[in-house]
One Martini backbone bead per residue (centre of mass of N, CA, C, O) as a GRO file, in nm:
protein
  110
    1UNK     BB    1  -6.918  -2.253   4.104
    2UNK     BB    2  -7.219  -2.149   4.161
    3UNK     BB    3  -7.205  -2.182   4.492
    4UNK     BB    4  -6.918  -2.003   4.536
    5UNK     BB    5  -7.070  -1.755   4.451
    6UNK     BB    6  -7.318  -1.731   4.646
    7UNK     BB    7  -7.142  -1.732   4.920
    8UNK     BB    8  -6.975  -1.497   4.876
    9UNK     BB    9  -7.280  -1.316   4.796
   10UNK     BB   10  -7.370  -1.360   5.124
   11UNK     BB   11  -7.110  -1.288   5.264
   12UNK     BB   12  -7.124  -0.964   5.154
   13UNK     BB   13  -7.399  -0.902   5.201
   14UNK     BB   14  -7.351  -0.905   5.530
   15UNK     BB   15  -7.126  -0.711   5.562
   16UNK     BB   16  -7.296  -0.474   5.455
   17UNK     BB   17  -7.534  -0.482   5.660
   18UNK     BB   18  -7.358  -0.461   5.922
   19UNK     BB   19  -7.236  -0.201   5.872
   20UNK     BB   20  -7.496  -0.045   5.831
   21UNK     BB   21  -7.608  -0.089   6.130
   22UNK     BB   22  -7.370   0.054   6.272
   23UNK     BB   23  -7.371   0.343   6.097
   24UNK     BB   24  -7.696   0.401   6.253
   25UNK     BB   25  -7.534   0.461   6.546
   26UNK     BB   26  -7.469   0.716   6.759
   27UNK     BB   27  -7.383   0.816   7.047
   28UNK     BB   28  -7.485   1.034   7.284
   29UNK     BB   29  -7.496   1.196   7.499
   30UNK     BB   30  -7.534   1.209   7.833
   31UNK     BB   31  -7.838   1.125   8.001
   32UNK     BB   32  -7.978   1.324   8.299
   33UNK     BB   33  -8.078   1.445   8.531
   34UNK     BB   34  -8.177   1.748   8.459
   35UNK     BB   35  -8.264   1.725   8.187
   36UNK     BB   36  -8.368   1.959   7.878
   37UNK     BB   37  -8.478   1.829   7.547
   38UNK     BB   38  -8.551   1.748   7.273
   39UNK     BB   39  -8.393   1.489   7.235
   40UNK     BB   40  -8.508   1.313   7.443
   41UNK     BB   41  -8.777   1.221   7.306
   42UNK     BB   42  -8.684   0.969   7.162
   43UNK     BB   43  -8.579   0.805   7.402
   44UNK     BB   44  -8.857   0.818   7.513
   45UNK     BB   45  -9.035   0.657   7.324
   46UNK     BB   46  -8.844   0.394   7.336
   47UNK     BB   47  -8.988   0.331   7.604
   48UNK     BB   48  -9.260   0.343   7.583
   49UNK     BB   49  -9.278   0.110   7.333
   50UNK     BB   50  -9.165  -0.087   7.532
   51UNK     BB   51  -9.246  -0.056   7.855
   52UNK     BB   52  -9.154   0.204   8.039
   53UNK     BB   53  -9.267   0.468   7.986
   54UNK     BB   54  -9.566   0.653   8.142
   55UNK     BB   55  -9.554   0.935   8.019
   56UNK     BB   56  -9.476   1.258   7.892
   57UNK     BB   57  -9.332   1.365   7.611
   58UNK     BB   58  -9.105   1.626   7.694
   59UNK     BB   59  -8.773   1.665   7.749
   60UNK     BB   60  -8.751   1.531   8.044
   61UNK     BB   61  -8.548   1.433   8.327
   62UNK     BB   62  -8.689   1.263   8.546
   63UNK     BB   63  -8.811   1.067   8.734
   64UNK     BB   64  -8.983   0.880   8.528
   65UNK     BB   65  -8.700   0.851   8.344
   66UNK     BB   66  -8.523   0.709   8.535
   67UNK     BB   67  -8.717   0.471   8.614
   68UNK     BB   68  -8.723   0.363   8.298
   69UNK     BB   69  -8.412   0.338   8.295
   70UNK     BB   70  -8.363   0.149   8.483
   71UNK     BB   71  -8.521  -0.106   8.416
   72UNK     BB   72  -8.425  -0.131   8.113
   73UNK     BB   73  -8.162  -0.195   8.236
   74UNK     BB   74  -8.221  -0.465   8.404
   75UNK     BB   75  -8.356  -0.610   8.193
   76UNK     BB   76  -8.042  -0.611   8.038
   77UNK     BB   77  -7.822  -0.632   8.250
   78UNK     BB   78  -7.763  -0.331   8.345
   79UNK     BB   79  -7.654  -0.084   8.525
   80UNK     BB   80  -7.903   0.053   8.734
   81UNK     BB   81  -7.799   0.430   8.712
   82UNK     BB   82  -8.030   0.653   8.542
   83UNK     BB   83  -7.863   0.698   8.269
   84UNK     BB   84  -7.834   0.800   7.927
   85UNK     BB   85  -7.588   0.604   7.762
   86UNK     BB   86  -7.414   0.392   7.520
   87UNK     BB   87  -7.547   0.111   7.609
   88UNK     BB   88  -7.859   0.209   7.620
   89UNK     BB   89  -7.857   0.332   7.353
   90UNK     BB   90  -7.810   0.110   7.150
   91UNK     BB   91  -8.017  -0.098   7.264
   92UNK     BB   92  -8.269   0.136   7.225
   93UNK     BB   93  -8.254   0.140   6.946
   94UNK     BB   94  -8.276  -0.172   6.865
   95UNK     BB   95  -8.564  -0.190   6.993
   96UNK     BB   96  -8.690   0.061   6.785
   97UNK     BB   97  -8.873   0.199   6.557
   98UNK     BB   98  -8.825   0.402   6.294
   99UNK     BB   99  -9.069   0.556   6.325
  100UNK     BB  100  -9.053   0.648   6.595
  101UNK     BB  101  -8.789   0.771   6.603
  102UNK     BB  102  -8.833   0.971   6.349
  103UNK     BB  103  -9.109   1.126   6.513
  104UNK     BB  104  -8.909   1.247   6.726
  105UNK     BB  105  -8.597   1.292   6.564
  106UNK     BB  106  -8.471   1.131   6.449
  107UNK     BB  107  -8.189   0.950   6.338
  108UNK     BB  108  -8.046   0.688   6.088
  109UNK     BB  109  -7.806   0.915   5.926
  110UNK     BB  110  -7.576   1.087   6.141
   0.00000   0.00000   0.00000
């Protein structure tokens, strides 16, 4: 009896981890060449640290971030169309740190 509550209860423990991270992430516009805003500098900071963008964290999508954009989409196996869309940030969300992440603007409960 005492292993079936075990089970259970780390059964549900997974099913809240689950939930509470898929809705920690909500999808932004997408950005593209010649934008610029606040909002895109934590995208920037999420390349950096991951060792895709190279250059000054600025809210400018120009050359830099377009080719770091590219890169990071073709190493996850992604179409390197170099736009930041709804797949490629969900990956980059994933994979930056919540320091990065909201040192730049981030929100993890947007």
């Amino acid at each position: 009896m005492k292993s079936k509550r075990t089970i259970v209860f780390l059964l549900l423990l997974f099913f809240v981890m689950s939930v509470t991270a898929v809705s920690a992430f909500t999808p932004e516009p997408t950005y593209y060449r010649g934008y610029s805003g606040e909002s895109l500098k934590k995208w920037q900071a999420g390349l950096k640290e991951n060792g895709y963008y190279h250059d000054t964290i600025d809210g400018i999508f120009g050359p830099a971030t377009e080719k770091a954009v590219k890169e990071y989409q073709k190493h996850h196996s992604l179409k390197d169309v170099g736009w930041l869309g709804p797949n490629t940030q969900r990956l980059l969300f994933s994979d930056t740190t919540w320091v990065t992440w909201i040192d730049w603007g981030g929100s993890i409960n947007p």
